[in-house]
N, C-alpha and C positions, 0 to 999 in steps of 0.2 A: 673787745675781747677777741683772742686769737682762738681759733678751734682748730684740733687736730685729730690723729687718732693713732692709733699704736701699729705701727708697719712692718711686717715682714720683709727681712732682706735676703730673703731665699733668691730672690731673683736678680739681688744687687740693688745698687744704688741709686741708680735711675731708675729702674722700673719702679721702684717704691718711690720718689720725688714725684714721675711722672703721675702715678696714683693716685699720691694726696692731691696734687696739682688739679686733678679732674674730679673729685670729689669735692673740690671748693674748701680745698683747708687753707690754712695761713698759718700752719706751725707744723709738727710730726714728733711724733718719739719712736724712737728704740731702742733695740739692741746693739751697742758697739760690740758685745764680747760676748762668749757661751754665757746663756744663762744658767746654766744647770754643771759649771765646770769650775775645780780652781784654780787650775792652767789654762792660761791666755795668751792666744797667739802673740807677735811681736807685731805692733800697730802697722797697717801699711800705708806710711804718710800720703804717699803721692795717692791712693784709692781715699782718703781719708777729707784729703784737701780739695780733692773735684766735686766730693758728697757736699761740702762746702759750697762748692763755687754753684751747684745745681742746685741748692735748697734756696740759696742766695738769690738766683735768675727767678724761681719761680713763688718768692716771697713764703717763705714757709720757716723765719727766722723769727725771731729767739724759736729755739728746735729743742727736744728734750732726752736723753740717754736713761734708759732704766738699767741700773745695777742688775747684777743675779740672785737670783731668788734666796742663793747659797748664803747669802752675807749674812748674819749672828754677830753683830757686836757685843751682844749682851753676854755670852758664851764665856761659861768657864774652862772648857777645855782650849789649854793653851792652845792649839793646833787648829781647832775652829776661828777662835779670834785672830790668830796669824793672818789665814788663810780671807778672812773676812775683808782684816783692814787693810790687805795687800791687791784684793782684789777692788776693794772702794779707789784707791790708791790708781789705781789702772784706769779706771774709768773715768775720773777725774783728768788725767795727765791726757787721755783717748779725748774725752770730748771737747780738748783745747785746741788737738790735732785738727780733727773737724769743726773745728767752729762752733761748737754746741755750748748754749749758754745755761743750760738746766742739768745737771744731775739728780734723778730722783733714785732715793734709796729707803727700803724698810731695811727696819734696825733689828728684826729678829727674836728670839726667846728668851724670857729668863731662864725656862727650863724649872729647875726644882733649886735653883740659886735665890741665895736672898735679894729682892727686889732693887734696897739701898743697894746694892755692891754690885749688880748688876749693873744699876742707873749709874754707877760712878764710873764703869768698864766702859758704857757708851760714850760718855763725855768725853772719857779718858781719850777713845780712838777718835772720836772726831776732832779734839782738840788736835789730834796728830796729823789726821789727814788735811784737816782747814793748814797746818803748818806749813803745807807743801804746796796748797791748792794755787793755781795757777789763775794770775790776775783775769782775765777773760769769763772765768766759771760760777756757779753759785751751788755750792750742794743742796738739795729741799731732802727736808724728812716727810716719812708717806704716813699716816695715820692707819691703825689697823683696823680690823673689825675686833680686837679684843680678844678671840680665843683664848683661851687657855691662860697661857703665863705669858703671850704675846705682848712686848713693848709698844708703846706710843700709841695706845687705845683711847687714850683719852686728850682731849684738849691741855687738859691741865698739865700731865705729864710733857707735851711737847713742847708747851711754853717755859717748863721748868727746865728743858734740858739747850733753849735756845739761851736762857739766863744763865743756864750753867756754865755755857761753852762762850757765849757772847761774841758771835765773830760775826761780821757784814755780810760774809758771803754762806752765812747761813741761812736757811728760809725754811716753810713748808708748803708740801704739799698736801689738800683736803679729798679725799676720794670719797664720795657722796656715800657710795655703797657700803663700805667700811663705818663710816659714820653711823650710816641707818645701823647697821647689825650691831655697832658697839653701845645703842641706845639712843642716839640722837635724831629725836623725830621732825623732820624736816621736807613734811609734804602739803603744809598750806603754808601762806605769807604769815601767819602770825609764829608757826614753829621757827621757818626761815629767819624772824626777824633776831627769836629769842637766841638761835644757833651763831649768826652774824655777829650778834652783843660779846657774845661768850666768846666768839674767836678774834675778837675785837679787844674782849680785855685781857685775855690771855695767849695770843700770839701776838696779835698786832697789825696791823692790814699793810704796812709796808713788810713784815717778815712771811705774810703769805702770798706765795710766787708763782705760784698754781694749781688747779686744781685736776683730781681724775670725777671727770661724768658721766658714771655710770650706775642704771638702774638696780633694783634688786628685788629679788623672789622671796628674801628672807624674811621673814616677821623680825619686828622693830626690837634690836635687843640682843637677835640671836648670835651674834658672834661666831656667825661663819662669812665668808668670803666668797660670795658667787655672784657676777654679774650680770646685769638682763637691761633688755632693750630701752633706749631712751623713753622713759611715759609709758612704757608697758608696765611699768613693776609696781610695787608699792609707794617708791616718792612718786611718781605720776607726771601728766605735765604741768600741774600746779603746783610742784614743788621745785620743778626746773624753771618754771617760769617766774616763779617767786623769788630762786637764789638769782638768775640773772639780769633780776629787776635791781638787785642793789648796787647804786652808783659807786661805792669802794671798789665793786669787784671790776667793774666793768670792761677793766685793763687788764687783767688778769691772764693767764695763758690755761687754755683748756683742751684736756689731751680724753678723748673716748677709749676704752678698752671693752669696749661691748663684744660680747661672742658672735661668732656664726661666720660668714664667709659673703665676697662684695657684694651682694643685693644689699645683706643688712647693714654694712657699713654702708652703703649709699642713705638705706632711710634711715639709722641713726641719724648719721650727719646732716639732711633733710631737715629733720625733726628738730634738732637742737638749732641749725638755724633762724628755723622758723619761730620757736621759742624764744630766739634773743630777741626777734623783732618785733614779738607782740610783748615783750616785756620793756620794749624801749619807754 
């Protein structure tokens, strides 16, 4: 398994390569583009292609691009969905530039739209975007915590929309913490095993292409979104060490989005280390 973690490029491209490089990752995700905008600058290949050549020297490949927060496929207002699938569309075309082999994206609200019609607007735009997606890339879908009228809450739901869409270079992504708050208890080896079954019959273990590992404060269920420190939280490190016990995953690419600032990205990444190795 690859481990990374989610990098700021406030400083550029190196300094965050150099980062993960000293923290002992062998992957990275981020931001190609405003996350919080639906105008995107105009890619700058040659900045785009050296982030390449630099992830490349310091082994931090297959690397991962997170979408903006902004994207709503599910969205009935024409101008949401525009704005959504043109910016998936960017990201996608961006992470080919650099050499990025993962695009992770949430899929967004239903809002107070009917669920079926929602669920068809998503296919609809991925089928469009997969129509373009550039040989090199694989889109993943991110699993939520459930909120509200929030999409892809459940397992079942995202294996329904990878049958719907059925394309190769589609996958998901599992973020532990979303998981736990959407219901899915997964802090000893027997919950792990039953959660693994389940994502086993209904994604598939080649359609799952990474995971986010990260803790949570939430009680089991609650359908919110907040993340906490490796084995500090509620799954523990017996729920970390139980998922990265299972021989399917072991391949798998795993990206940290834990809070706080570098001490705690060092003991995260520490932590989850050391995890994989007593789970060997």
């Amino acid at each position: 398994m690859r481990f990374g973690l989610h990098m700021r490029l406030a400083d550029g491209y190196e300094a965050a390569v150099n980062r993960s490089a000293a923290l002992g990752c062998t992957t990275m995700q981020v931001f190609t583009s405003n996350p919080r905008a639906y105008r995107q600058a105009t890619p700058k290949v040659e900045a785009l292609a050296t982030f390449a050549a630099l992830r490349s020297h310091n082994n931090l490949d297959p690397a991962v691009t997170h979408t903006p927060y902004l994207i709503n496929l599910a969205s009935e207002d024409p101008k949401i969905f525009s704005g959504s699938l043109n910016l998936l569309k960017h990201d996608l075309r961006v992470a080919a530039l650099a050499g990025i082999a993962l695009v992770n994206t949430h899929l967004g609200s239903y809002g107070k739209r009917d669920r079926d019609a929602g669920f068809t607007a998503i296919a609809a735009a991925l089928q469009e975007a997969l129509s373009e997606i550039p040989p090199s890339v694989t889109l993943v879908l991110e699993n939520s915590a459930g909120a509200g009228a929030l999409a892809g809450g459940t397992l079942d739901e995202l294996g329904s929309l990878l049958r719907a869409v059925d394309h190769p270079q589609l996958g998901v992504c599992i973020d532990t913490a979303h998981a736990w708050a959407a219901g899915y208890k997964i802090d000893t080896k027997e919950d792990v095993e039953r959660f693994v079954d389940a994502i086993d019959k209904t994604i598939g273990f080649e359609r799952l292409r990474m995971f986010h590992l990260n803790d949570t404060q939430i009680p089991l269920g609650g359908n919110r979104d907040r993340h906490w420190h490796i084995g500090e939280g509620l799954i523990g490190e017996n729920g970390f060490r139980a998922l990265l016990g299972v021989a399917e995953l072991r391949e798998k690419i795993a990206i940290l989005e834990t809070p706080g600032e570098d001490d705690d990205d060092a003991r995260n990444m520490a932590t989850i280390l050391r995890l994989y190795r007593e789970a060997a």
